[in-house]
C-alpha positions as CSV (number, residue, x, y, z in Angstrom):
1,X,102.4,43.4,2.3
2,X,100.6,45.3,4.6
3,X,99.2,43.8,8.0
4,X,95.2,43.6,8.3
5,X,93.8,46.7,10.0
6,X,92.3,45.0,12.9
7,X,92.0,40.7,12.8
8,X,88.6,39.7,14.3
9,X,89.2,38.1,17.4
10,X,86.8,35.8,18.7
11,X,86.4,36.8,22.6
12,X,83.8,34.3,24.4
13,X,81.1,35.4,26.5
14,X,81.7,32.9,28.6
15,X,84.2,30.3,30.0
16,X,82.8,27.0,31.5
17,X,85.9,25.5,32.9
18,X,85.7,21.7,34.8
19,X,87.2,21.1,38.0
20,X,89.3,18.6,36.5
21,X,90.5,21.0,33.6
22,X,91.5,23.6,36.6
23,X,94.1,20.6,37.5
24,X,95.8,21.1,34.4
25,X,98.4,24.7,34.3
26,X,97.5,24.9,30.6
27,X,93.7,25.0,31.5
28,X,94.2,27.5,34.4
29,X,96.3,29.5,31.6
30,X,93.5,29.5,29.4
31,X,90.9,30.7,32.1
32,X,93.7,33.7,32.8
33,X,93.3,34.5,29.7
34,X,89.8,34.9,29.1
35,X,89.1,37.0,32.2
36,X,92.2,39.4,30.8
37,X,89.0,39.9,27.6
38,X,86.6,40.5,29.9
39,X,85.0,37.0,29.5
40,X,82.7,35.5,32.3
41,X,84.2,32.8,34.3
42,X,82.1,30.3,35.4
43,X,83.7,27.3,37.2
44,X,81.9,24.1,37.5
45,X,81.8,21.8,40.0
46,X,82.3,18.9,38.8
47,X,83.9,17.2,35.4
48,X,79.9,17.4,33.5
49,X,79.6,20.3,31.1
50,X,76.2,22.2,32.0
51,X,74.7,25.6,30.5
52,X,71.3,27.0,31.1
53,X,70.4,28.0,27.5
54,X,67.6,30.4,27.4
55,X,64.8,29.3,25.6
56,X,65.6,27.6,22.2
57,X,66.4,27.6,18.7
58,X,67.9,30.6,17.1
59,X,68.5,32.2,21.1
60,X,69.9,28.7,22.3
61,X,72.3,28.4,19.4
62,X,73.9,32.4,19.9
63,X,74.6,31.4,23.4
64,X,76.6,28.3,22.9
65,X,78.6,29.6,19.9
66,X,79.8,32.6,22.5
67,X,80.6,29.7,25.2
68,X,84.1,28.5,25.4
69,X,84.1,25.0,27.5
70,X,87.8,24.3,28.8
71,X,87.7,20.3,29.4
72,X,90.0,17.5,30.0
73,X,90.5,15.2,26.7
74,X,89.5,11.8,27.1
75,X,91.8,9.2,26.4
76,X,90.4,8.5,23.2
77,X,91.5,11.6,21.8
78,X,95.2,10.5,22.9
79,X,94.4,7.5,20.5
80,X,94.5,9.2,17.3
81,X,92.4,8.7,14.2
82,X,93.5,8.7,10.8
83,X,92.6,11.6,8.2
84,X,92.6,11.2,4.9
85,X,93.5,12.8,2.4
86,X,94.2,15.4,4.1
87,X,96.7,13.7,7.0
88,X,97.9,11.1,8.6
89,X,96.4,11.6,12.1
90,X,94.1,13.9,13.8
91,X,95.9,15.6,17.0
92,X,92.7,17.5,18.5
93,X,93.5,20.6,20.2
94,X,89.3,21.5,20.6
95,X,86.0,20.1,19.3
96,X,83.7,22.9,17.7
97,X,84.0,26.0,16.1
98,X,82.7,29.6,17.2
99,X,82.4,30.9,13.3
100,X,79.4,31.3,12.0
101,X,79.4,28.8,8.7
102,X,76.0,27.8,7.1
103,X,77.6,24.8,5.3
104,X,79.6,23.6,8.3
105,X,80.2,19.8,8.1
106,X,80.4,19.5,11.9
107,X,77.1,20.0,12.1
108,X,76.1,16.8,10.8
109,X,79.4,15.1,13.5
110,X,78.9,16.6,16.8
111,X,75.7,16.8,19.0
112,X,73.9,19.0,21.7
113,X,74.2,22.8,21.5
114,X,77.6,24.0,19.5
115,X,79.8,24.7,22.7
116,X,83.5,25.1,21.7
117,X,85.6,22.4,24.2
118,X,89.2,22.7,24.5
119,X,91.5,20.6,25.9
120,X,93.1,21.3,29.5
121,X,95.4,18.5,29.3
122,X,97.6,19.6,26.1
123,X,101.2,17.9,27.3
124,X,98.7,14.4,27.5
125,X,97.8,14.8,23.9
126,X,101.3,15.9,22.6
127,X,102.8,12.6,24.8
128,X,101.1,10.5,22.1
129,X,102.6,11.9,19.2
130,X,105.6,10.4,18.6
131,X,103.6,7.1,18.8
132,X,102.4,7.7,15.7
133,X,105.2,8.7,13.9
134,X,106.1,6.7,10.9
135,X,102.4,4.8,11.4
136,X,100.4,6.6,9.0
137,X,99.2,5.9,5.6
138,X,99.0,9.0,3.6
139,X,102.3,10.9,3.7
140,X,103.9,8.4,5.5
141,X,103.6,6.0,3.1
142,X,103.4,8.6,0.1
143,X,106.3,9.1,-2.3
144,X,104.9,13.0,-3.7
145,X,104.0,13.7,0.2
146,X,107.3,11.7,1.7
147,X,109.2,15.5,2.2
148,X,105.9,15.9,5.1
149,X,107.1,13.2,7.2
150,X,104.3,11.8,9.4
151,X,101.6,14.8,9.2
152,X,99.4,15.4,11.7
153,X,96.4,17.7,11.5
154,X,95.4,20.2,14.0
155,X,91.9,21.5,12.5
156,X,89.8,18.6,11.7
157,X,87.4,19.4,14.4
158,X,88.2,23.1,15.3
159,X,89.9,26.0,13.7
160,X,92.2,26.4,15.9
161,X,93.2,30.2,15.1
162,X,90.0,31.0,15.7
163,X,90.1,30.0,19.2
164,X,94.0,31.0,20.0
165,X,93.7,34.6,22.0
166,X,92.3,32.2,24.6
167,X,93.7,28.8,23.9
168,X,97.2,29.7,23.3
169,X,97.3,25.7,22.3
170,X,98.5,26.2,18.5
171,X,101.2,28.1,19.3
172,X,102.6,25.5,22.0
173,X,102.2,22.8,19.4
174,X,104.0,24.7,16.7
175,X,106.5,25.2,19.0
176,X,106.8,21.7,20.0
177,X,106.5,20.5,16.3
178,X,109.6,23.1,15.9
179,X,111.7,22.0,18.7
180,X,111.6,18.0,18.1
181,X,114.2,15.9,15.6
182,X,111.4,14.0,14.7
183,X,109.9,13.2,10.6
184,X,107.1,15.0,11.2
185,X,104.4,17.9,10.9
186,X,101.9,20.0,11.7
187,X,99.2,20.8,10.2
188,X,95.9,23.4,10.2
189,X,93.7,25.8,8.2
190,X,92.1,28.4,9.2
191,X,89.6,31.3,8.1
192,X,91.0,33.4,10.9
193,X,93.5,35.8,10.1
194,X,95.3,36.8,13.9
195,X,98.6,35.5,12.9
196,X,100.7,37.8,14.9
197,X,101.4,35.7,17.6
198,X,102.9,32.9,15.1
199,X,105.0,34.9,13.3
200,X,108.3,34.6,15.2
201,X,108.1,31.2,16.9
202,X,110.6,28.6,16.1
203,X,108.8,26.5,13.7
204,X,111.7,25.0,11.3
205,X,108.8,25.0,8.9
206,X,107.9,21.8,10.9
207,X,103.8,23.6,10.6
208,X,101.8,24.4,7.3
209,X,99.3,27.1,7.4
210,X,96.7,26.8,5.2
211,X,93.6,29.3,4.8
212,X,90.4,28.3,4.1
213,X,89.0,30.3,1.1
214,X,85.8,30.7,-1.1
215,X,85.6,33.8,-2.8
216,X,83.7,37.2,-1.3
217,X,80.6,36.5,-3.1
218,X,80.1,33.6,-0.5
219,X,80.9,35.6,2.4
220,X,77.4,35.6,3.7
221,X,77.8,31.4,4.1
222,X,80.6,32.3,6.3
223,X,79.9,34.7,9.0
224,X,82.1,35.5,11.9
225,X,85.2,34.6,10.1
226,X,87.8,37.0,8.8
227,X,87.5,38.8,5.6
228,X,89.0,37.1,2.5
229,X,91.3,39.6,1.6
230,X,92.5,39.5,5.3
231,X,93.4,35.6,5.3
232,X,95.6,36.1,2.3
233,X,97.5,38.9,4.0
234,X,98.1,36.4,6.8
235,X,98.9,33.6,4.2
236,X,101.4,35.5,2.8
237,X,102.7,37.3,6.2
238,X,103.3,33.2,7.5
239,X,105.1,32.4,3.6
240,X,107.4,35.3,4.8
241,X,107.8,34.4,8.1
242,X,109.5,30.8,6.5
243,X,106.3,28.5,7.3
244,X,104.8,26.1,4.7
245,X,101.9,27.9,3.3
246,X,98.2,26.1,2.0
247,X,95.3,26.7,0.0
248,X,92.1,25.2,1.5
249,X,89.4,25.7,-1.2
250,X,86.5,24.9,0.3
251,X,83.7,23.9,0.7
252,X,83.4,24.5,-3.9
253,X,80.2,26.0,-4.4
254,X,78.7,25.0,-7.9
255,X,76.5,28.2,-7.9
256,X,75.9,30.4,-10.4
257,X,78.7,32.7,-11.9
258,X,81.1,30.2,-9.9
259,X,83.8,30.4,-12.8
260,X,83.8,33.9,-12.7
261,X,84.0,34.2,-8.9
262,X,86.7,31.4,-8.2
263,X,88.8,32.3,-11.0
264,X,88.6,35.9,-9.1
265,X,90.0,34.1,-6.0
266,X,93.0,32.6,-7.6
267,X,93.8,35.5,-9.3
268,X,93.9,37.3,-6.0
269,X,95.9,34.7,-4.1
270,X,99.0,35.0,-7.0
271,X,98.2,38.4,-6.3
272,X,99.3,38.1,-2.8
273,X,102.0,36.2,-3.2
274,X,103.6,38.0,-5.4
275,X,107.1,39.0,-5.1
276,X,107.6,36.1,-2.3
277,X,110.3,33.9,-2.6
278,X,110.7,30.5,-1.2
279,X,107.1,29.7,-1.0
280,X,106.3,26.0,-0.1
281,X,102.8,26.3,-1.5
282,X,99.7,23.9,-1.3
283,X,96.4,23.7,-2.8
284,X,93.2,21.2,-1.3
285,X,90.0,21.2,-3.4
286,X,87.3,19.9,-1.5
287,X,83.5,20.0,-3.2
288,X,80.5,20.7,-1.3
289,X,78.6,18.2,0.3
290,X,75.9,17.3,3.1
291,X,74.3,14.7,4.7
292,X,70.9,14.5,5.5
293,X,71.8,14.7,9.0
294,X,73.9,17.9,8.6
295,X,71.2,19.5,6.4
296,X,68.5,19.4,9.3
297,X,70.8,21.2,12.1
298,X,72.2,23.7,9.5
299,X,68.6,24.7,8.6
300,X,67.7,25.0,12.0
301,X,70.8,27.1,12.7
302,X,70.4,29.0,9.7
303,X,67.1,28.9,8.5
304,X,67.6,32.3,6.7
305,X,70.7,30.7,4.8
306,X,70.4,30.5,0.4
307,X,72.8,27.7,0.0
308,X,71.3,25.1,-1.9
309,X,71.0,22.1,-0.3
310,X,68.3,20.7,-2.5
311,X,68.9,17.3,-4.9
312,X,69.6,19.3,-7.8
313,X,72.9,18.1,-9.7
314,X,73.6,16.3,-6.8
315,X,74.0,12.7,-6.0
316,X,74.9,10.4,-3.6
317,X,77.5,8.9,-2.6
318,X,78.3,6.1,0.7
319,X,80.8,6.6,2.8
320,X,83.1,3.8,4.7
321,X,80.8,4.0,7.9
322,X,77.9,2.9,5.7
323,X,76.1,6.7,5.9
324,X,75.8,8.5,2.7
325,X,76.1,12.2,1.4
326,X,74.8,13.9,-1.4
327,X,77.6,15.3,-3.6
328,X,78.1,16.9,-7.2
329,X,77.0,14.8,-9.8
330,X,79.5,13.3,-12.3
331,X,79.1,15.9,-14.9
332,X,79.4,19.2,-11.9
333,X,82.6,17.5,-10.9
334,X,83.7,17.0,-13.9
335,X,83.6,20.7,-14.6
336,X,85.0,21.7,-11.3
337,X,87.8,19.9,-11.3
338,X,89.1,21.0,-15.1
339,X,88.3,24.4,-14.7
340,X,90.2,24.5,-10.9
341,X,93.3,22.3,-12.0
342,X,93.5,24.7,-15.6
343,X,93.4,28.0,-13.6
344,X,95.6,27.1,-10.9
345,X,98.2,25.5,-12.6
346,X,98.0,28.7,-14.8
347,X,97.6,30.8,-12.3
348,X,100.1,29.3,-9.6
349,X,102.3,27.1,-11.5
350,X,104.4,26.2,-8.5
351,X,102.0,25.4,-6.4
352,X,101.2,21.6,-5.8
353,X,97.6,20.1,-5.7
354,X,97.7,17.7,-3.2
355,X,93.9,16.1,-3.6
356,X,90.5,16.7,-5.2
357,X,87.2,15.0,-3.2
């Protein structure tokens, strides 16, 4: 299969790096790197992340998406968090995201203006992994998942590909996943398709790559991201390469003509794989939903967007913290879920669906 003509690279405008992140050799790396781009370094003086935004809204927001912010880790983020269904634990390797999504669900989870930060002090955070090994409570404790080991995932906050031709951070953490004797893996999705640099590390298959995919006639909800039919070139590039391979479907769009489009999608992803042997394959169905929270800052970010965020077939649902969301009603799920386990077990027999939310 034939490598994408030219991955999009995300390349930041500019690099706010703290004087406590220039301390660390993997934060100074990450500055090197940028200024190799042709990114603007700005180095603060102190340990407070500052930009002068000009003016606001729609201005404000372009600015901070192009604005990488290297930045030590607090130690909470060495305590990790549990991530179901999807994981075990969170390892963050960044907070924020410099695609362009108009139903992104950290919108409603992080505050101030969307400024990628990634962390300087990568050997602190890896330290606490093997803490957590054996601890979880979704593959650890799972018979279907138990062949995972402890999973730990690297893109609940970040895509992390995205960010990697400055970071350089998923690749250390692949390798380190590869090189330990411990029950364990890595995980991350991505809608990024600049693989390259993965392709011959020494992963054991210790790291699943997943891409995260809705079908072209969505591709306006997700600008700045790689084409579709460039993320399953680099899906199936990774399958060949020996790593663990995912579908991240999502978020499922109930629009209209969604059968037609999704059942499009599948089609195309046996399509990719085919003639592949060996393939560990994956599949995470994850519905569209909001919060009232997330709804206000995606409209002001995106006030042009047609995703519909109204109450229509929708309802809502609590959540453990005691917020709620408004998801699919029962009859819209009802129909999602047949139609996506049908077509893929059809489709992709051999694949394995690990949840449905």
């Amino acid at each position: 299969m034939p490598a994408p003509a030219s991955p999009r690279l995300w390349r930041p405008k500019r690099l706010l790096i703290t004087r406590a992140a220039r301390g660390f050799a993997h934060g100074r790396a990450m500055m090197e790197r940028a200024a190799a781009l042709g990114t603007t370094i700005v180095e603060l003086p102190g340990d407070r992340v500052t930009l002068d935004l000009p003016g606001d809204g729609a201005r404000a927001y372009a600015d901070a998406k192009q604005t990488l912010a290297v930045v030590v880790a607090p130690p909470s983020k060495r305590r990790f968090q549990p991530i179901p269904p999807s994981a075990d634990w969170r390892v963050d390797l960044a907070q924020g995201c410099p695609a362009h999504c108009s139903y992104c669900y950290l919108a409603g989870s992080l505050t101030g203006p969307p400024i990628t930060r990634a962390y300087a002090n990568l050997d602190e955070i890896v330290a606490a992994i093997p803490n957590h090994v054996g601890q979880g409570k979704v593959t650890s404790r799972s018979r279907a998942r138990a062949d995972e080991g402890t999973t730990f995932e690297a893109s609940c906050y970040t895509d992390p590909l995205a960010i990697e031709p400055v970071t350089g951070s998923l690749a250390a953490l692949i390798s380190w996943f590869g090189d330990t004797n411990l029950d364990a893996q890595l995980r991350f999705t991505s809608k990024f398709a600049n693989v390259d640099p993965l392709l011959t590390l020494a992963h054991r298959g210790r790291t699943r790559m997943r891409v995260s995919l809705n079908p072209a006639l969505y591709a306006r909800y997700e600008g700045g991201t790689a084409r579709v039919a460039d993320r399953l070139v680099a899906m199936r590039r990774m399958a060949d390469a020996g790593y663990p391979i995912g579908l991240t479907m999502a978020p499922i769009i109930a629009a209209e003509g969604w059968r037609e489009a999704y059942g499009g999608l599948i089609a195309d992803v046996a399509a990719a794989l085919d003639g592949a042997t060996g393939v560990d394959l994956t599949v995470e169905l994850i519905t569209h939903r909001f919060t009232e929270g997330s709804k206000a800052v995606l409209g002001s970010w995106y006030p042009g967007s047609a995703l519909d965020m109204t109450p229509e077939n929708r309802t809502e649902k609590r959540t453990k913290f005691g917020t709620s969301k408004q998801v699919y009603d029962t009859t819209t799920m009802k129909a999602l879920k047949t139609f996506f386990y049908d077509t893929i077990g059809e489709r992709l027999p051999a694949a394995r669906i690990l949840y449905w939310t």
